[in-house]
Structure formats: C-alpha cells, structure tokens
C-alpha positions as CSV (number, residue, x, y, z in Angstrom):
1,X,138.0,30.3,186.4
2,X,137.6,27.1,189.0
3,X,134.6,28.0,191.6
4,X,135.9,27.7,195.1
5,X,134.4,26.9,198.1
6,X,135.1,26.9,202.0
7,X,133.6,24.4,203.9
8,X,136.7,24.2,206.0
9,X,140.3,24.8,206.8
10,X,141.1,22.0,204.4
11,X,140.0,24.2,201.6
12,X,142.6,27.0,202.4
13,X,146.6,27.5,202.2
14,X,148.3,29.8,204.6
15,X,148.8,32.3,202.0
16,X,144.9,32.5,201.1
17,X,144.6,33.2,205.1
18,X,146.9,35.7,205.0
19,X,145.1,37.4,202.2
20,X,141.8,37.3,204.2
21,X,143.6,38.3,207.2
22,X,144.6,41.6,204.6
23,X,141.8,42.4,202.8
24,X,139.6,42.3,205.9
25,X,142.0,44.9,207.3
26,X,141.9,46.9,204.9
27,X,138.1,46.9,204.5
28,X,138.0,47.4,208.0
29,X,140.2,50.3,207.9
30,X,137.7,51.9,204.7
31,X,134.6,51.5,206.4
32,X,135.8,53.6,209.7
33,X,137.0,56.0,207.0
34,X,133.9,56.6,205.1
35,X,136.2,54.9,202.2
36,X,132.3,53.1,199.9
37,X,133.6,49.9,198.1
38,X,130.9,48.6,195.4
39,X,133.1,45.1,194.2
40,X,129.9,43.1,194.6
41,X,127.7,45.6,192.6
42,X,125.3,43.2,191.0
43,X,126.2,40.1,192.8
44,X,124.0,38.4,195.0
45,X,124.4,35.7,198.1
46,X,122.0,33.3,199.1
47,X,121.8,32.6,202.8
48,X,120.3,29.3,203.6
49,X,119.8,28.7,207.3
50,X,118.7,25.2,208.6
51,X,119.3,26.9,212.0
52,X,118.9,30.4,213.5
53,X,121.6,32.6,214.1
54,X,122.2,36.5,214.9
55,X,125.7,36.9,214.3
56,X,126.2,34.6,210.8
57,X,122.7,36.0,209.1
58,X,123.7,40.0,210.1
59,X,127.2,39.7,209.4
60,X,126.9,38.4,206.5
61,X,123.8,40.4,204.9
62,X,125.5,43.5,206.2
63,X,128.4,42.8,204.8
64,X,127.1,42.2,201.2
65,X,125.3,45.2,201.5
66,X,128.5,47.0,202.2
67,X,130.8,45.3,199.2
68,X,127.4,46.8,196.9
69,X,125.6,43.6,196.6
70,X,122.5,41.5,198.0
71,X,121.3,39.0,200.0
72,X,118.5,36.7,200.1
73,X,117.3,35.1,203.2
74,X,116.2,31.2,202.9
75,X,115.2,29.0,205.4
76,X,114.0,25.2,205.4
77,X,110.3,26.1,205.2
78,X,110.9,27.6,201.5
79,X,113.5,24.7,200.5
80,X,113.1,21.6,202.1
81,X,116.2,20.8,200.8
82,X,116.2,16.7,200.4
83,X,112.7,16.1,200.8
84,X,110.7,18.7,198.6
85,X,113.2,18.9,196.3
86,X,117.0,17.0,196.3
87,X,120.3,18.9,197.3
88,X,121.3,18.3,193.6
89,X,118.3,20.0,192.2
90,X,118.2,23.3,194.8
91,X,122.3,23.6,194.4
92,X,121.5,23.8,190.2
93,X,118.7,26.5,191.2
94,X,120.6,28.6,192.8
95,X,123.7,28.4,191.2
96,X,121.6,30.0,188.1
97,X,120.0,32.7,190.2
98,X,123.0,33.8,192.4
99,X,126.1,34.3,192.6
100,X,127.2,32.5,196.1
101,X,125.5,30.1,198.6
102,X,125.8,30.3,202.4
103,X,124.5,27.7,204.1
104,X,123.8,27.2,207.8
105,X,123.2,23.6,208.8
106,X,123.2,20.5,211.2
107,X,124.7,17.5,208.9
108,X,128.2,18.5,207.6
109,X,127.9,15.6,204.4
110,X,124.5,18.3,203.4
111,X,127.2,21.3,203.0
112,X,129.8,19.4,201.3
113,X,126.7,17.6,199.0
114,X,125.4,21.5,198.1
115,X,128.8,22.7,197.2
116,X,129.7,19.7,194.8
117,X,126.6,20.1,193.1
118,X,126.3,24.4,192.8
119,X,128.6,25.9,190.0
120,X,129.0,28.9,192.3
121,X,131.0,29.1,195.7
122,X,129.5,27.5,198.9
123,X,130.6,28.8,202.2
124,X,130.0,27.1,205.9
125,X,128.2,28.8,208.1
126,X,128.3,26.4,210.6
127,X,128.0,22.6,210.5
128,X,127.5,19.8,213.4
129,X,131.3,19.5,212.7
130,X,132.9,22.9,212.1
131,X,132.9,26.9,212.3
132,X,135.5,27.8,210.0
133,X,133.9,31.3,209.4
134,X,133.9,32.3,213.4
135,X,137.6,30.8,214.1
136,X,139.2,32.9,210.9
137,X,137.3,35.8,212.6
138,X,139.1,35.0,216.0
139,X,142.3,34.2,214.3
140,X,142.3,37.8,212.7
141,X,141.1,39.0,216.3
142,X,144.2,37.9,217.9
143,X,146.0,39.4,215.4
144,X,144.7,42.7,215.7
145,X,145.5,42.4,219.5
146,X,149.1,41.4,218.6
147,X,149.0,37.6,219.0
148,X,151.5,35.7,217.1
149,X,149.1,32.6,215.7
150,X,152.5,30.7,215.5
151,X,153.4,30.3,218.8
152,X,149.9,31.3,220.6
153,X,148.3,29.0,223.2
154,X,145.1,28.9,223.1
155,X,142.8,26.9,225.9
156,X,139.4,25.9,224.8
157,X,138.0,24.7,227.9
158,X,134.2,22.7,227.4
159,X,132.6,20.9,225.0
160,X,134.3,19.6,222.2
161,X,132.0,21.2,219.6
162,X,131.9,22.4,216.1
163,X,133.9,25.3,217.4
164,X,136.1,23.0,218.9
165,X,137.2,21.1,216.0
166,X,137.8,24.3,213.6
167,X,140.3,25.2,216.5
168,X,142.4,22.2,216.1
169,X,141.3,22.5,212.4
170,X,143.8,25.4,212.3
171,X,146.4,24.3,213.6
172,X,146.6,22.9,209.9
173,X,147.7,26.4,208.8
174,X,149.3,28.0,212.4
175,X,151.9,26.6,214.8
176,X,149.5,27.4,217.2
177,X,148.7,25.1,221.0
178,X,145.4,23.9,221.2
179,X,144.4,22.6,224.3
180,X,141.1,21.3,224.5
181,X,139.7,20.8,228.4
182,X,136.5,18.6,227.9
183,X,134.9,15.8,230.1
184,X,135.5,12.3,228.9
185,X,132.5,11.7,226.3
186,X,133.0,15.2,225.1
187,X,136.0,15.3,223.3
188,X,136.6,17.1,219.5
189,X,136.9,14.8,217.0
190,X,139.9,12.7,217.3
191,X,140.2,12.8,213.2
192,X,141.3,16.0,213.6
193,X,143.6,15.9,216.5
194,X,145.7,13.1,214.7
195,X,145.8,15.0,211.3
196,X,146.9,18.1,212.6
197,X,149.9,15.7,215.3
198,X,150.6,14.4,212.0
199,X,151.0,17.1,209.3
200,X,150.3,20.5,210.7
201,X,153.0,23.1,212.2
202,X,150.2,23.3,215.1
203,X,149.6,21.0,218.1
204,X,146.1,20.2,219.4
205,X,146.2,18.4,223.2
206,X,142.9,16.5,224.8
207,X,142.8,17.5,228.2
208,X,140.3,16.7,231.4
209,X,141.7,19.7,233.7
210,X,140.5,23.3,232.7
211,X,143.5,24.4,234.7
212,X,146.1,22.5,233.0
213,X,145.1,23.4,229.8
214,X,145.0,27.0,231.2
215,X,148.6,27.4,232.4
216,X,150.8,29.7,230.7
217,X,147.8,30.1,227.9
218,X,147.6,33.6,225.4
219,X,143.9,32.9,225.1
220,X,141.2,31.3,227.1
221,X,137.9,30.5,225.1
222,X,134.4,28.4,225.7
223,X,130.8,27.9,224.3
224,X,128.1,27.3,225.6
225,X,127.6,23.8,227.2
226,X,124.7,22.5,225.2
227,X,124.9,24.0,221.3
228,X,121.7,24.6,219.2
229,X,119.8,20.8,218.6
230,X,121.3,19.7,221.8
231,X,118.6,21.3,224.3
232,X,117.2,18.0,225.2
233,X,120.4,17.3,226.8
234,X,120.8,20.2,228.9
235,X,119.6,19.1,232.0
236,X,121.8,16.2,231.9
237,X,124.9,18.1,230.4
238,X,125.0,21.1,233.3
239,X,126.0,18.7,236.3
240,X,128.8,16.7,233.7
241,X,130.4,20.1,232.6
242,X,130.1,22.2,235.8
243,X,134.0,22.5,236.8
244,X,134.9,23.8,232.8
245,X,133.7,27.1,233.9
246,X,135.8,30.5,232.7
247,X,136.3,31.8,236.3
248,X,138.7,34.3,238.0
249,X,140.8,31.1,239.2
250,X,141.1,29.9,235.9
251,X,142.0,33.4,234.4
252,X,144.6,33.8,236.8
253,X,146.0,30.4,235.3
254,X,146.9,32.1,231.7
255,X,149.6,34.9,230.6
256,X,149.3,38.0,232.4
257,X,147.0,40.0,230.5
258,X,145.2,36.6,228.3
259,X,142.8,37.7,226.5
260,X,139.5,35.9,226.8
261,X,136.9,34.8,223.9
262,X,133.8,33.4,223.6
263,X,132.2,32.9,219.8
264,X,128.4,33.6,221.4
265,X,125.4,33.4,222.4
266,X,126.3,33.0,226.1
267,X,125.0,31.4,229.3
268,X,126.7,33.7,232.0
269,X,127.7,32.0,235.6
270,X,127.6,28.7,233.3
271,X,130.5,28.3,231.1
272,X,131.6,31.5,232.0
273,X,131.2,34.1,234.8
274,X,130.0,37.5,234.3
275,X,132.7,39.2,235.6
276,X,135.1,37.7,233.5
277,X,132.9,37.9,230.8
278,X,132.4,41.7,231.3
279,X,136.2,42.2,232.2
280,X,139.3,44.0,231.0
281,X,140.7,40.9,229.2
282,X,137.7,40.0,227.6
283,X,137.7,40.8,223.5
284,X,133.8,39.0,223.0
285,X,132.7,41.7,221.5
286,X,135.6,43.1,219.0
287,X,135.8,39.4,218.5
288,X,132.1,39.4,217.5
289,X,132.4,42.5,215.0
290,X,135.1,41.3,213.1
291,X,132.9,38.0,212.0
292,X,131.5,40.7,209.5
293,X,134.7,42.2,208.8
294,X,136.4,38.9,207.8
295,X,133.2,37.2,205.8
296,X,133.3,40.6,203.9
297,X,137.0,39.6,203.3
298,X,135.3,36.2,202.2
299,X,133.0,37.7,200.1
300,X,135.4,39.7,198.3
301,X,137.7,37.1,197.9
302,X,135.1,34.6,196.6
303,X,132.8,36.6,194.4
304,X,135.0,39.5,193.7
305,X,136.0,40.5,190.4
306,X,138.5,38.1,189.0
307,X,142.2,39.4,189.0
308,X,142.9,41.7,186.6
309,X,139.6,43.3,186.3
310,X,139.2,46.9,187.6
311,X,136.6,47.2,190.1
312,X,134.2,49.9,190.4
313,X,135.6,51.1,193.6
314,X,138.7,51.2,191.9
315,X,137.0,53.3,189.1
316,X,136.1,55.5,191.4
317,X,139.3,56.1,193.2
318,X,140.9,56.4,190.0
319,X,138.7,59.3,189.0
320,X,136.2,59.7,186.1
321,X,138.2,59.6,182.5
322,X,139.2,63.0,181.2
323,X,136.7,65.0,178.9
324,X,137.7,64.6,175.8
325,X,139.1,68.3,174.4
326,X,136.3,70.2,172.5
327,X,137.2,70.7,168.6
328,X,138.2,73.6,167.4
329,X,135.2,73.8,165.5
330,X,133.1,73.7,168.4
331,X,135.1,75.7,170.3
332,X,134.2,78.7,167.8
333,X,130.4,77.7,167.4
334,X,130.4,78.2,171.6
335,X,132.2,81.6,171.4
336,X,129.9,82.8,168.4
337,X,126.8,81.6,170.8
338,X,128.2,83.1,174.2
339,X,128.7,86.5,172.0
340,X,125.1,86.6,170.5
341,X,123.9,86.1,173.9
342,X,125.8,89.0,175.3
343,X,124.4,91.3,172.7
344,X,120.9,90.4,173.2
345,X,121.3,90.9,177.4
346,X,122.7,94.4,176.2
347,X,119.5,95.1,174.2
348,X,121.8,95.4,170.9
C-alpha cells in the first residue's frame, strides 16, 4: 500500500476530509463514552519539534496514547537534522524504527524533503508556510457548531501567517470566503490566493480594513502579531498592526451570534481583547480540544490498519470467539471426576 503524507491541503480530496471530519466524530463521541479503541496497538509516532509547542506535542502524544500506541519526543538537540546527520539519512532512520513522523519546523522545503525521503507517513505540524493540522481542526469546529464550510465567511483579520495561508489553502476543498485583513507587507502568500481564484470552489480576498472584511462574516479569527522566530520584530510589528485588533466594534461587524476563533497562544488587549476573548461567541477553547480529536482522526487514518483488516477494538466489540463445545468424551471424564469428588466430601 502507497505511504501517504500530509504536508498540506494539496495532499487531500474533499472526500478524505470528510472522512476525517467522521472518524474524529466518532472517536470523539467514544472517548466521552468510556468506548477504549486500541487501532494503533504496536504503532509508534515520532514527534520531531524544531520549535516548541503545547497544543501540537499534547495533542498529538495524547492522542496516540488513546488509539493504543506511542510516541517519542525528538527535538533538534538529538537530530540535528542537516548538519549532524542529512534529512535523507534521519528520514531512512526513522522510517525503520517507527511507524509515522511528525515534524514541527521553520523551513517548509525541510518537511516536504523528510517526507520524500521516509517510507512511512509524514505529517505537518506547522511550517513557516502552513498549519494544515490546526485549520482541519477549526474546519471540524465549525462544523460541530453548525457552520456550513460551503458558504461560511470567515474573516482572518492580522498577519498573514502560516495560519493564514492554510485558510485560503482550504478554500481548495470548501466554497468557503476568506477574507484576509492584513497591513500592506503582511499579506498571505499570493500563490495561494491565485490558486484557490483559479481552481477552488472557495474564494480568498486581501483586504487592509479589519471591518470590511468583518461585515456579514460567520467567523472572526486572528494570531498573534509576531509568531514564534519573529520576536526580534515585535517591537516594530505592534505599532504597524495595532488597528487589526478583535474588538467589540469589530464583533459587532459579523453575523449575529459569529463565532470567534483564535488557534493560540494569545496576547490579550493585542490582537484581541479579553472580553471578547472570554465571551459568549468565543469557541477558543472547544476549538483547541478538537486539535486532538482530529489528529487522532489523522492518526487513524494514516497508520490505521489497512481496509479490510479487523482491528482490535473491533475484536473486542465483536466479542471473544465461542468456546469450542467439549467432546463427549470429555464431557463424561468431567462428570466421572465431579462424582468422585462428591463422594469423597461425603466421607464415602
């Protein structure tokens, strides 16, 4: 069977979305109800991580744990991957010792070199370019809160990051309305934009007002200003991105009732204000708890037992086989024993 990976929305079809979108459902649905699944029994992920994270390292250890299988925690210090030892020569390593490779990273071309080299399924945890793993969590979000993802409108308003370009990414897969507010400098990349204008049932817009691209929106959604390897810029950043703030004013510009989502860690009173933040339409944290829910969809999906094969959760459900029926032979020999045994209790 063809390894596959998922680097990015270009490595999926609507219908393997859908299936995620299912599976992680269902899982979902089994874990609240004490329902053990044990797919990955034996399997193993390796979690590479050039850069920290909370979310992507819990979500996805927990959620092996959960499927019945392990993790293994690697950062640069160990690897050195491209200077100790070549991304050719590490993705060979560990596609003999595991069974999947998550990788967390700056340069986007280090993912995509890992995952031609390994024999076994490579999935982005972030790159410098895109989050697919956190914007099929917030797809599946919206879904759960009754979003249709084919006529949504969703308003990212601030930098026009990673997270950014996995929103217009999807529009590959959903007729949904991207608008991205950004200064100029900022913007997602315009790659992106044009590939999804040309072939995509989505639409992705570049914007400079936060408010227009909040009117009328289902969804209002930011990041932080300055991402992870872009501290030195801060100071110069804050003054530039100041009005693309998630504010009261601006909420009031979406749907009645928009939801509003943030993907995390978050800078409250900068990019968005705490009482948005902590108020009634905010999903940030469901949002956050169903990155685990979906990567375990991932998981399953990607090192799962191939179709066809009973898994052990299925075993289970199905019940243990049926004793075979004793002999008749042996039938007698235990009524001639269970009789002995009577006598001797009776003392005869």
């Amino acid at each position: 069977m063809t390894k596959r990976d998922l680097l990015s929305f270009a490595d999926l079809t609507r219908a393997d979305v859908d299936r995620l979108f299912q599976t992680a459902a269902r899982l979902k649905a089994d874990l609240r109800a004490g329902r053990p699944h044990r797919e990955l029994d034996q399997r193993s992920l390796a979690l590479i991580f050039h850069k920290p994270s909370l979310r992507t390292r819990l979500s996805f250890e927990v959620a092996m744990t959960q499927l019945g299988g392990s993790s293994v925690f690697i950062t640069e210090r160990e690897i050195g991957m491209g200077q100790r030892e070549s991304v050719s020569d590490v993705a060979r390593v560990l596609s003999g010792y595991v069974n999947g490779i998550m990788i967390r990273t700056f340069a986007h071309d280090l993912a995509q070199e890992l995952a031609r080299h390994a024999t076994v399924p490579v999935i982005n945890g972030l790159t410098d370019w895109l989050h697919p793993c956190q914007i099929l969590a917030d797809l599946f979000t919206l879904r759960e809160k009754g979003i249709d993802l084919d006529r949504a409108v969703v308003a990212y308003i601030g930098d026009g990051n990673n997270v950014a370009n996995s929103w217009i990414e999807a529009g590959r897969l959903f007729g949904l309305e991207v608008r991205v507010a950004c200064p100029e400098g900022y913007e997602p990349d315009p790659r992106l934009v044009a590939q999804v204008q040309k072939s995509g049932p989505g639409r992705a817009r570049v914007l400079r007002s936060p408010a227009e691209a909040a009117q009328d929106a289902d969804v209002l959604y930011t990041d932080v200003w300055a991402s992870m390897g872009q501290e030195a810029e801060r100071d110069k950043r804050l003054p530039v991105f100041r009005s693309y703030q998630i504010n009261r004013s601006i909420l009031r510009m979406g749907k009645s009732g928009a939801l509003v989502m943030h993907c995390l860690p978050a800078h409250r009173g900068e990019e968005i204000t705490e009482d948005v933040f902590e108020g009634p339409q905010s999903i940030v944290f469901p949002q956050a708890e169903n990155r685990m829910h979906l990567q375990k969809a991932i998981l399953y999906d990607l090192l799962g037992p191939a179709p066809g094969k009973k898994s052990s959760t299925a075993r289970t459900r199905a019940g243990a086989r049926p004793a075979k029926k004793p002999s008749t032979h042996t039938r007698r020999a235990s009524t001639r024993s269970r009789r002995a045994t009577a006598r001797s209790r009776s003392g005869r």
